[in-house]
C-alpha positions as CSV (number, residue, x, y, z in Angstrom):
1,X,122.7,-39.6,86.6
2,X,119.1,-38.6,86.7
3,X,120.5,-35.5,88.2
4,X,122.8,-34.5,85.4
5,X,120.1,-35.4,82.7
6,X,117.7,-32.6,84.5
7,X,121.0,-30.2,85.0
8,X,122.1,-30.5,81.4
9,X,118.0,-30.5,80.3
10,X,117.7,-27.0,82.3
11,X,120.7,-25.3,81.0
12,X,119.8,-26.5,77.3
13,X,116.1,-25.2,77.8
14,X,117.6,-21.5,79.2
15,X,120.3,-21.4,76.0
16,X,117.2,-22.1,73.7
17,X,115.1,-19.1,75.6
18,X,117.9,-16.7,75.1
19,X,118.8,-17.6,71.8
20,X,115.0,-17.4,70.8
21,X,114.6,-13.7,72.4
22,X,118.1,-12.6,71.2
23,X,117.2,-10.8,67.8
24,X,114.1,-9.4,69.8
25,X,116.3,-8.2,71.9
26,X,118.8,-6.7,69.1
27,X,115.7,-5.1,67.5
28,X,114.7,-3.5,70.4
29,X,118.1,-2.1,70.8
30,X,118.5,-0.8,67.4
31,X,115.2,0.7,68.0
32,X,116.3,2.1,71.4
33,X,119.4,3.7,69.5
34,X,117.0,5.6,66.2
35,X,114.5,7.2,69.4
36,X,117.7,8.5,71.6
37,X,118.8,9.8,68.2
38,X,115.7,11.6,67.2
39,X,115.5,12.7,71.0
40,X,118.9,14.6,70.6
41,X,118.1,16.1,67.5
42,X,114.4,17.3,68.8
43,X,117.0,19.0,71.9
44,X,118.8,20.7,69.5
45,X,115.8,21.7,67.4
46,X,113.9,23.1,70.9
47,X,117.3,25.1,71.8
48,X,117.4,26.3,68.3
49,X,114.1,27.5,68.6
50,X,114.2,29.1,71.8
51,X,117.3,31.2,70.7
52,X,115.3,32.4,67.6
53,X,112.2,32.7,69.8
54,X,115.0,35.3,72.2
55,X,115.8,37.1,69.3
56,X,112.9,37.6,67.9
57,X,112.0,38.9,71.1
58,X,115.2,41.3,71.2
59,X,115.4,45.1,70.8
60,X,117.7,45.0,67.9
61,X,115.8,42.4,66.0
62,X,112.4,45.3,66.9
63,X,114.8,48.1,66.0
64,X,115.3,46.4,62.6
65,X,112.1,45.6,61.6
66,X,110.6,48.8,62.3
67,X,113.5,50.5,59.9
68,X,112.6,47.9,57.1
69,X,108.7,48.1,57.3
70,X,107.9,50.8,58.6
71,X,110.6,53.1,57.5
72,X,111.0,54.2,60.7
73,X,114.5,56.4,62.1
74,X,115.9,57.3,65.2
75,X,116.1,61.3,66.1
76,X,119.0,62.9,64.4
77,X,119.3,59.5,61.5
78,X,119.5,60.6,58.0
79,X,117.8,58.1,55.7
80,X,119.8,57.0,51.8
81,X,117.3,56.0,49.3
82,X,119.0,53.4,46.4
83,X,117.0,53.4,43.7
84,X,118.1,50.7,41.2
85,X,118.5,51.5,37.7
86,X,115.4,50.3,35.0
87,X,115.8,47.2,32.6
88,X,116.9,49.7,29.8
89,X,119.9,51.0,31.5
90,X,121.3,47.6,32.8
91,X,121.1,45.9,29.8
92,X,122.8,49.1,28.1
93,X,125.3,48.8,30.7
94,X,125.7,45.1,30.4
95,X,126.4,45.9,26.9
96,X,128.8,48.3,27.3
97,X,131.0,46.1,30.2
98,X,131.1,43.1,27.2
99,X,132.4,45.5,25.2
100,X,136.2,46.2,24.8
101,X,137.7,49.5,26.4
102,X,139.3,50.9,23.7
103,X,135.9,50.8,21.4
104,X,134.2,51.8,23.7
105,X,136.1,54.8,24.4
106,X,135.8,55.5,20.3
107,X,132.2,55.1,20.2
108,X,132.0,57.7,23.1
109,X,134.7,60.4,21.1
110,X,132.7,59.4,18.3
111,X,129.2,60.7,20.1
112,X,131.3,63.9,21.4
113,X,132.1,64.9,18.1
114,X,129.4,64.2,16.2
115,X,126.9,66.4,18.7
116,X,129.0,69.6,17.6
């Protein structure tokens, strides 16, 4: 009898430690979970990084930076200047796309004619 009151007294006294460390142990878990997360995503970042860190290092990423800034060409290139139109002309032309066709092509008939 005494035997079975100190079985049953042990196994009630380990239910009570595990039930007592149980939501320290889920919390540590959960945390556990959030720092393998943020571990994968700092992997990805790092590989990310080094394949910037390769181009950045590449000829073709050189090759265009020197075209860009310093305007530089290889032997035998022809360099195209774009110039972009001044404020005046897009705004006249901005006008003249908001316009219908048909007065727009009588406005124009109308300058032709009236230059003569």
């Amino acid at each position: 009898m005494i035997f079975t009151f100190i079985l049953v007294f042990a196994a009630g006294f380990l239910v009570y430690l595990l039930a007592r460390d149980y939501p320290k142990k889920l919390e540590i878990e959960s945390q556990l979970g959030d720092i393998e997360n943020k571990i994968t995503a700092l992997k990805k970042d790092e590989e990310k990084q080094k394949t910037m860190a390769e181009y950045l290092r590449s000829e073709s990423y050189l090759e265009k930076q020197a075209r860009l800034r310093l305007n530089l060409k290889k032997e035998g290139e022809e360099v195209v200047f774009v110039y972009r139109k001044d404020n005046g002309e897009r705004e006249a032309s901005k006008e003249n796309r908001d316009e219908n066709p048909f007065l727009s092509k009588l406005k124009e008939l109308f300058r032709i004619l009236m230059r003569r």
